[in-house]
N, C-alpha and C positions, 0 to 999 in steps of 0.2 A: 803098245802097238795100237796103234788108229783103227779104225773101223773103215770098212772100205765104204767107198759112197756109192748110189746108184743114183741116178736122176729119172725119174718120172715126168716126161713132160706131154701135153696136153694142149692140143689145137683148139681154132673157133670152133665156138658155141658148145664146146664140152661142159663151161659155168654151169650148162642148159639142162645137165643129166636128170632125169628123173620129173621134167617138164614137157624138154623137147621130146616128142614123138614116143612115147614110151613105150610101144607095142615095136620099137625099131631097136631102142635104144636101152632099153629097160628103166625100173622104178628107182636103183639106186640112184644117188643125188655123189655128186662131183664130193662132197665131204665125207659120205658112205665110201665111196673109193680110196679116197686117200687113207682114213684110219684103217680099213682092210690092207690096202698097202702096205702103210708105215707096220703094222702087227705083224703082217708076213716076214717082210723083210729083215726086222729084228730078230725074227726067230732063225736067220741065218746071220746073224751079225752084222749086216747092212744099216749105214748110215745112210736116209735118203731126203733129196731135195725131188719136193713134188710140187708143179709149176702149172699154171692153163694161163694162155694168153690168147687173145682175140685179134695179133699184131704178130705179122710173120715176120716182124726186122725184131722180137724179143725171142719168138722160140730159132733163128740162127742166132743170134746170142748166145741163147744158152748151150746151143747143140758146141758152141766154140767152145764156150764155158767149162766143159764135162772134158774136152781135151786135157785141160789141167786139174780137174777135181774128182772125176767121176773114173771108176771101172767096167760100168755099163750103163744102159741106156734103158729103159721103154718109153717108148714113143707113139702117140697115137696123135700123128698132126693134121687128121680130122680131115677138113676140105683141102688143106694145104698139101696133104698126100697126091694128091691129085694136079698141082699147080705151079708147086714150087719148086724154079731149079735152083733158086736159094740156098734152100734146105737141102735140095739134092747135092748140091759142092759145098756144106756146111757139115753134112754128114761121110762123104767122102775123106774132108782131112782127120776123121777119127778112124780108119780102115787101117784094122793090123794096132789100133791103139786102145781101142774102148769097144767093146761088144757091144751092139747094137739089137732091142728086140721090138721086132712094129707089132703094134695092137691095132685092134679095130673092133668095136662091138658088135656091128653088124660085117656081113661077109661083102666086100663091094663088090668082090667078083661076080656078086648075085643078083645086084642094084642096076642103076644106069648105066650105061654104058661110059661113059666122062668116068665113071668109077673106076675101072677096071684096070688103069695106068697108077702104078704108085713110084713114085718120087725117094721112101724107103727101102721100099724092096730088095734092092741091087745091093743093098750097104747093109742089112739087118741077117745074122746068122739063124732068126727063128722068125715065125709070123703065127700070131694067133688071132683071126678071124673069125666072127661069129660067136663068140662066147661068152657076150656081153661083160659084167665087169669081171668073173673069172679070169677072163685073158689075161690080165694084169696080174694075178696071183702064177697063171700057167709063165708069164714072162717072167713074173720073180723068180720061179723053179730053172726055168731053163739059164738067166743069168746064173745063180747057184751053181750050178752043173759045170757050168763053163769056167765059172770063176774060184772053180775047186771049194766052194763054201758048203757047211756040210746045218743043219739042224742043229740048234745050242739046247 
């Protein structure tokens, strides 16, 4: 039996972790995330594809992508949360298909105002804001949960 996949995917200037703004955004570095990822997610059995693009015509790609490969999602498409109705009817054809979880390091609803609009929202059955790279651990949990995967 196959390992179910999740996909981790990663908006602009996420490369930037652990440079850009770090009092915002925190110290770990975009590679410190992924190995924490990829460790987590193993330890429920999860096969994942973990992606960051600077290019909003690759992460709708991928979000189509995951239609066919993927059982769930995390997603932190960064500025693009805020922008894209791309993304927004890219993620729409996976509703009722693929579980959906949006991350965000910082909390936007705390931020700018332009923040406060997300694009995932509507499509995502969990949101973890604010918990810098944790988030992505609390979204592997909550896929898990969803996806009846238990600890190996």
């Amino acid at each position: 039996m196959s390992q179910p996949v999740i996909f981790i995917l990663l908006g602009p200037n996420l490369n930037m972790l652990g440079i850009r703004e770090p009092h915002i955004y925190g110290h770990e570095t975009i590679e410190d995330i992924e190995k924490m990822c990829r460790a987590e997610a193993q330890s429920y059995g999860f096969a994942v594809e973990f992606k960051q693009t600077n290019h909003e015509g690759d992460l709708v790609t991928w979000i189509q992508d995951a239609l066919r490969k993927a059982q769930g999602i995390i997603i932190n498409a960064a500025a693009y949360t805020h922008t894209s109705v791309a993304m927004y009817d890219a993620l729409k054809m996976l509703e009722n298909k693929v579980s959906i979880v949006e991350v965000h390091h910082s909390n936007p609803k705390e931020r700018e105002p332009f923040r406060h609009i997300s694009y995932v929202e509507p499509h995502a059955f969990a949101h973890f804001s604010g918990y810098g790279a944790r988030g992505y651990i609390m979204g592997i949990e909550a896929l898990a949960g969803r996806l009846g995967a238990r600890k190996q």
